[in-house]
Structures are given as C-alpha cells and as structure tokens.
C-alpha positions in Angstrom: 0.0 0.0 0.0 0.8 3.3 -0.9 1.3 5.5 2.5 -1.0 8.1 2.9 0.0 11.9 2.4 0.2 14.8 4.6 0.3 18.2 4.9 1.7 19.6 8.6 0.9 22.7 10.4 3.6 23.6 12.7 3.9 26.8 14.7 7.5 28.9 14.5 9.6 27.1 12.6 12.4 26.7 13.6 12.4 26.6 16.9 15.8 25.3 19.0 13.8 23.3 21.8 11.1 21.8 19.3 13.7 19.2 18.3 10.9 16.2 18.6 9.3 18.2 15.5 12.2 18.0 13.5 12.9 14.4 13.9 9.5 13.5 13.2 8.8 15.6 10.4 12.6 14.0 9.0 10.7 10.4 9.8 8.0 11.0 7.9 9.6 12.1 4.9 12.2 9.4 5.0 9.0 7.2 5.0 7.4 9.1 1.9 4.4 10.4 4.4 5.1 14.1 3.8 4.0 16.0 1.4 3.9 19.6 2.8 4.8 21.6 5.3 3.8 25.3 6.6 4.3 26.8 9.4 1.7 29.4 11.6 4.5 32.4 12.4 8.1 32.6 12.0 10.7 31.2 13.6 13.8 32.1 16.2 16.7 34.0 15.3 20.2 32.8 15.9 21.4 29.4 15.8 19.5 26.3 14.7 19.4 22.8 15.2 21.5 20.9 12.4 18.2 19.2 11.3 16.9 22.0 10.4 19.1 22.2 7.1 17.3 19.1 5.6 13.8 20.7 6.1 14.2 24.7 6.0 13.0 24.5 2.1 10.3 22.4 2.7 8.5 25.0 4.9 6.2 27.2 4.3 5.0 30.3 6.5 1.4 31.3 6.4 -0.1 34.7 6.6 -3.0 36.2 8.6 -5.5 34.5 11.4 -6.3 31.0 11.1 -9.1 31.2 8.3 -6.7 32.7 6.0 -3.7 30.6 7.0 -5.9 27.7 5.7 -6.9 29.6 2.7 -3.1 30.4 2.0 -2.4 27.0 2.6 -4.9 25.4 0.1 -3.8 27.7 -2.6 -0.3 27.1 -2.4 -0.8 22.7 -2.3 -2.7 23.1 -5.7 -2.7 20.0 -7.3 -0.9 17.9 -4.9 -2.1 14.8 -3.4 -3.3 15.1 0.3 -5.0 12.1 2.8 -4.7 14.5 5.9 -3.4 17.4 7.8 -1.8 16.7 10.1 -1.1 19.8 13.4 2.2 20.2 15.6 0.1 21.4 18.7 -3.5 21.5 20.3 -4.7 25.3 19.7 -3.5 27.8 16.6 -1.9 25.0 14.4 -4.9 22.3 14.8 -7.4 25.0 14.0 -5.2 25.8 10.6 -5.3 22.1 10.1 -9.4 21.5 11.0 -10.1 24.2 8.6 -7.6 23.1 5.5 -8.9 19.5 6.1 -12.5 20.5 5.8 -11.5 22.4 2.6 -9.7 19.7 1.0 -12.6 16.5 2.4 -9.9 14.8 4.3 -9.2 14.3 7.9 -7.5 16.1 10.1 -5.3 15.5 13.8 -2.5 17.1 16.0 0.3 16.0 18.2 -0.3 17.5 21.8 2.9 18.5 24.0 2.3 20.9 27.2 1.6 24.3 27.6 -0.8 24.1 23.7 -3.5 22.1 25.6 -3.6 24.5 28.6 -3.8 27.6 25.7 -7.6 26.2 24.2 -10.8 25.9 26.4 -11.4 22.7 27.7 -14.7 22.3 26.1 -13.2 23.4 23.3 -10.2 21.2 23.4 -12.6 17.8 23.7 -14.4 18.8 20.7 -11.4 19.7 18.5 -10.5 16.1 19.6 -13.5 14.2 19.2 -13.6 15.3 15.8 -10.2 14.3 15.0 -9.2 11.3 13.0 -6.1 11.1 16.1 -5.1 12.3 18.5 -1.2 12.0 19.8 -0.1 12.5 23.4 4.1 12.9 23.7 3.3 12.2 27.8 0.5 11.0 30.3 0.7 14.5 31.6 -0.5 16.3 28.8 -2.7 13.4 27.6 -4.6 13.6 31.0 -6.1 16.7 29.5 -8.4 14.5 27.2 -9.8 12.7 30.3 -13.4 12.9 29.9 -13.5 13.8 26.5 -14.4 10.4 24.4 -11.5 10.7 22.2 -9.1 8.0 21.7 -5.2 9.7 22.3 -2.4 7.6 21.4 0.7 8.1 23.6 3.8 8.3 21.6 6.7 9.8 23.6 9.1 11.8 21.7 12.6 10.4 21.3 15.9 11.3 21.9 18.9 10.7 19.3 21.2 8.0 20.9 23.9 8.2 18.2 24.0 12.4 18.7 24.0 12.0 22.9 26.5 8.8 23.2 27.1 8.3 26.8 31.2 9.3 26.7 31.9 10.7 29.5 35.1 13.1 30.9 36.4 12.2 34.6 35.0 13.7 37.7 37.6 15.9 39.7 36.9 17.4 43.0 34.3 20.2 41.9 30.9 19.2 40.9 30.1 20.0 37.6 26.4 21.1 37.3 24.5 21.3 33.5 20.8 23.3 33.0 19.6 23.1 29.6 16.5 25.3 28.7 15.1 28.7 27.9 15.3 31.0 30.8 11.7 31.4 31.3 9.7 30.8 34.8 8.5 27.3 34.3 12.5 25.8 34.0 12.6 26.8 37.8 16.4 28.3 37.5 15.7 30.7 40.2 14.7 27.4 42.9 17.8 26.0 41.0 20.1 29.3 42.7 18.3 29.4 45.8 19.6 25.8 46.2 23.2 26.9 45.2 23.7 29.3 48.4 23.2 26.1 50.3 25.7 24.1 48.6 28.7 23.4 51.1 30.7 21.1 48.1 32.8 22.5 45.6 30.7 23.2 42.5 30.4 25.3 39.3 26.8 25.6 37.0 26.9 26.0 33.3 23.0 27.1 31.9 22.6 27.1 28.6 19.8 29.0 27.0 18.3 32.1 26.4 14.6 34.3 27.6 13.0 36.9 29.3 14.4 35.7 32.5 18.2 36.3 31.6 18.8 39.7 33.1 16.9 38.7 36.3 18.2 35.1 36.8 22.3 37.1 36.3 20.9 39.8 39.1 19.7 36.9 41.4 22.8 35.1 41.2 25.0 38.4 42.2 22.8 39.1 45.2 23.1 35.4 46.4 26.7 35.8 45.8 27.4 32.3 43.8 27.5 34.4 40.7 31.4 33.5 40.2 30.7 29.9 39.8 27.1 30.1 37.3 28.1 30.8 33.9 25.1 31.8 31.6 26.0 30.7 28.2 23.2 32.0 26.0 21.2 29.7 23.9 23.2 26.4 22.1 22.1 23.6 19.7 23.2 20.0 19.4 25.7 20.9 17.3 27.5 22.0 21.1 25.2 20.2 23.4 26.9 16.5 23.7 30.4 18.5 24.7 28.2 20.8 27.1 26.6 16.7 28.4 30.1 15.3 28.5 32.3 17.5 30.7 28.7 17.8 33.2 28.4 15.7 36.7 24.8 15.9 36.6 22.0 17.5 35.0 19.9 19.9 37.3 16.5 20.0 35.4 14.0 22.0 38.6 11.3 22.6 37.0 8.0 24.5 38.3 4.0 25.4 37.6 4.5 29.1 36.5 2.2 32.1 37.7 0.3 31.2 34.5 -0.2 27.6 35.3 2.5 26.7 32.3 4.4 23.7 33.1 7.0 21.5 32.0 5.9 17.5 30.6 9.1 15.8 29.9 11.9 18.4 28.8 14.3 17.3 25.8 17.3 18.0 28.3 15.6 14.9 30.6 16.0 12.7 27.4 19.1 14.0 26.2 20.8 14.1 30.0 20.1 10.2 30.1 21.1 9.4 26.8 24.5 10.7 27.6 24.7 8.8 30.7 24.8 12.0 33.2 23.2 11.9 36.6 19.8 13.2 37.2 18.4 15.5 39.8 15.1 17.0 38.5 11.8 18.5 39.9 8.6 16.0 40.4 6.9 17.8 37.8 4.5 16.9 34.5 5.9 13.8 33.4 9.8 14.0 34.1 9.0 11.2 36.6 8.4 8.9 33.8 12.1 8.9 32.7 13.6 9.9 35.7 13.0 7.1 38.1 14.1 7.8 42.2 17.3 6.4 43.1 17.3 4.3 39.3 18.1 6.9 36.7 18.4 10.2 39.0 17.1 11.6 41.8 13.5 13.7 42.0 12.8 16.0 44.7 9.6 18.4 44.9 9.1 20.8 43.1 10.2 24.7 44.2 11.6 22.8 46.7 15.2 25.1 47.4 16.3 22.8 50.6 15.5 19.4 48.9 17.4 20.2 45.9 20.4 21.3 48.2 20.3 18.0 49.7 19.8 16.2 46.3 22.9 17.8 45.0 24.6 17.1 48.0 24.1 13.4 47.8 25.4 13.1 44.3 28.3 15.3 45.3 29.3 12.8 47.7 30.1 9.8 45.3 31.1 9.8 42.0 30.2 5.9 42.0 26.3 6.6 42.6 26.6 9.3 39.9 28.4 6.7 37.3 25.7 4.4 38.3 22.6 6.9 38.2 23.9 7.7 35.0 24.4 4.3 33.2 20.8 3.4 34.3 19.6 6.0 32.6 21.4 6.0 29.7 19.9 2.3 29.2 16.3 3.6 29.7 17.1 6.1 27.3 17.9 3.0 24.8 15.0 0.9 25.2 12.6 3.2 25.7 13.3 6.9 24.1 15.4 5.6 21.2 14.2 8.6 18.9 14.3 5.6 15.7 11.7 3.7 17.9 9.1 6.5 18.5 9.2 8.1 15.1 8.5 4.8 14.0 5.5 4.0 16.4 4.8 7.8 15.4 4.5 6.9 11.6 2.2 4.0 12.2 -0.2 5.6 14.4 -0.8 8.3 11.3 -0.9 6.1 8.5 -3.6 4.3 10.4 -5.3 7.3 11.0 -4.8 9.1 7.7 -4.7 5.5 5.4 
C-alpha cells in the first residue's frame, strides 16, 4: 500500500527546543508520508538545530489569522495529493489544520505537548478532539487533559537521538560540575535552581545554557546570592554544542515548576538528552519527568520549588562519584530501550498512516 499523504501545520519554525518536530517531520519524509509543510509564524533567530538544514525549504509560512492561514495553505498545495493534515500542537496550528482539512474533504489530527492544551478551552479542546481522525499524546501529563473527553489519544513519547548523545563521559575531579539546559523562562525553575546553590557546602560550578526573558533577572539573582562567580550563563546552544556541554557535566539539574500562569513543564528534551548521555539526574517531580527519571534508578526527583530538597539532592550526588556513574548508566539504558528517537518516530508513523490511510 501506498502511504498516505500529509500536509503539517507547525507553529514557529524553527524553533531550537522543538527538536521532537524536526525528527518526526525528518521520519516522515524518509518514509514518503510528507508532502507539505507550513508553518503558523516565523521562527527564532540565531542558531538552529543541524536538522533543520534538511527541512528549511520544505517549509512554508502562512499569513493572517487561522481562516486565511488555511486559505493560504490550500492555494499554495494546488494540485498535490493530500490524505490528511496533520497539526504540531492542540490550539493555533490544529485549528489551521481543521479548517484546511474541511476544505480539502480529508481528515485532520495534532500532536499535543504541554503548555498548547492548557492555551484552548477545555470544552473546546474535547471537541477539537473528538472530531479528529487522532489524537497524539508525547506524555501522560499532557494526555490527561483528554480525560473525559471520548476521544481516543495515542501516547507516543518523543525520542531522543542516541547516536547524537553517546554516553562518553570526561572524569569527575573534585568540583561538581552542574548542566541546565533550557530557555530562561519561569517554568524551568532556574531561580529554585540558585536558591539551592547558596546552600551548597561542596565545591561546585553551573553552566546554563539557553536564552529568555528571564536572563537579566536570573544574572541579578545570582549576584545578590553571591554564587555568581561559579554560574556561567552561556546563552542559547544547539546540538551541534550540546553533547560536549553533556560530556564534561556531573549531573543534570532540570528544577522545573508550575509558572504564575499555570504553564508547566511535561518531559523536557534535556531529561531525554541528559540520560542518553549517561549524566546523573536530579530534577523536579513535575508533569511527566518522573516517567524517565526514576528515584534512586536513573536520578534523583525532589519536589518541586523545593530550594532545601534540591540542596540535599545535589549534596548526595556530590558525595560519590560511584552513585553518579551508576545513576547515570541506568539512565542511559532507559534512554535506549525506551526513548530511542528511531523507535518512537516509528511508532509515530504507524499511528498516522492508520489514521490518515
């Protein structure tokens, strides 16, 4: 059989920490699925993720609100062949896809993350997905939004690229090495992450890599606390640096939190990318990070906003390099068999050509 064509609706493209998107999109084409793709706003400035090189000319921005984004979007397919449309995200981009669907007499579904559910009304939300041909969840988290609704969600986590993140690792010395990964926004809990710092009685240094609104007051925070000589703020990096940035790292610091907004994280690419290059854990009991990161297994979780417990966490890893080498081997084999980004994209492409066939 002949695998069924689609058209995607992605948001800004690109986008550094939408790295799931790229590799799925790449999966799809290598697999002949994808016929289009367009995109609801811009993109970021500054550096990309090397994937993006393979897909930048196969994108498409559209103009004006959602109606006319779908309009745009039909006139520019023309005559090509399309079994669905396909939407990276619950609210703007599955709206685009509804209405290009409906205009074209084919069906239409999105990919669900986090914060995308939490942007559509509830009511709204269920009926979006009761009328979609699928519906796919990256976490329980995030699919837990559907409870209720009647829809069936398949659950499809994203991946992480285990030839990219290897596991080689540099020796410890006497000063614990400390990685955050993210954008320097509220949710990524970098401020609990400081006030945990001034508690710190080990040798340590913090590298956080990433970029946001947050910047200026995260660098102020750190002077006033007086551990700024030890944080280095890096600005924003792809995976072109990021396996180096894993490497020479003692253990990922990932203390997430539920913003004033009620934004949260579900399973952050760092978590993935952390294990898959056999670092240590310590992370936040938030969304769904404790479906990788597995107490006293593959890291350590503390609660979230939680300055004291994270002290203590670091603390304990700081103390033996053996429980760090171990922490981080177990998670680097979890990252294997279960996150293997070749795995999911796969599982990924079956779950729409059912639904699109």
């Amino acid at each position: 059989m002949r695998p069924p064509r689609l058209a995607v609706i992605v948001s800004g493209f690109p986008r550094r920490s939408e790295t799931f998107a790229l590799a799925e999109l790449a999966a799809l084409d290598d697999r002949g699925m994808l016929a289009a793709v367009f995109s609801t706003k811009p993109g970021e400035d500054g550096p990309a993720q090397p994937a993006v090189r393979s897909l930048r000319h196969r994108v498409r921005q559209l103009l004006g609100p959602p109606a006319e984004q779908a309009a745009d979007a039909r006139r520019r397919l023309d005559a090509t062949r399309i079994s669905g449309v396909h939407a990276y995200f619950a609210h703007t981009p599955a709206v685009v896809a509804s209405d290009l669907a409906r205009a074209l007499g084919v069906p239409f579904g999105f990919s669900v993350h986090a914060r995308d559910a939490r942007k559509v009304d509830r009511t709204e939300l269920h009926d979006r997905a009761r009328r979609a041909a699928c519906v796919v969840a990256c976490n329980a988290d995030v699919a837990a939004e559907f409870d209720g609704s009647g829809a069936r969600v398949d659950l499809v986590p994203h991946g992480v690229d285990v030839r990219r993140f290897t596991g080689e690792r540099r020796s410890p010395t006497g000063v614990l090495n400390m990685l955050a990964v993210g954008r320097l926004v509220e949710k990524k809990g970098f401020h609990v992450l400081l006030d945990a710092l001034s508690m710190l009685r080990v040798p340590w240094r913090l590298r956080i890599i990433g970029e946001g609104p947050e910047g200026d007051r995260l660098e102020a925070q750190a002077r006033a606390l007086g551990v700024a000589d030890n944080v280095t703020f890096c600005g924003a990096a792809t995976h072109d640096a990021l396996p180096y940035e894993y490497a020479r790292a003692d253990v990922v610091v990932i203390p997430s939190v539920c913003d004033r907004a009620g934004d949260r994280d579900g399973l952050p690419n760092v978590v993935l990318e952390a294990m898959a290059s056999g670092v240590a854990v310590v992370a936040a009991d938030m969304g769904a990070i404790g479906s990788a990161v597995r107490h006293g297994v593959t890291g350590l979780l503390v609660p979230t906003a939680d300055a004291p417990a994270l002290a203590a966490a670091l603390t304990e890893v700081a103390s033996s390099p053996d429980a760090r080498q171990r922490l981080g081997a177990a998670g680097r084999h979890v990252a294997l068999r279960e996150f293997d980004d070749r795995c999911c994209t796969r599982r990924l492409a079956s779950v729409l050509g059912d639904a699109y066939a």
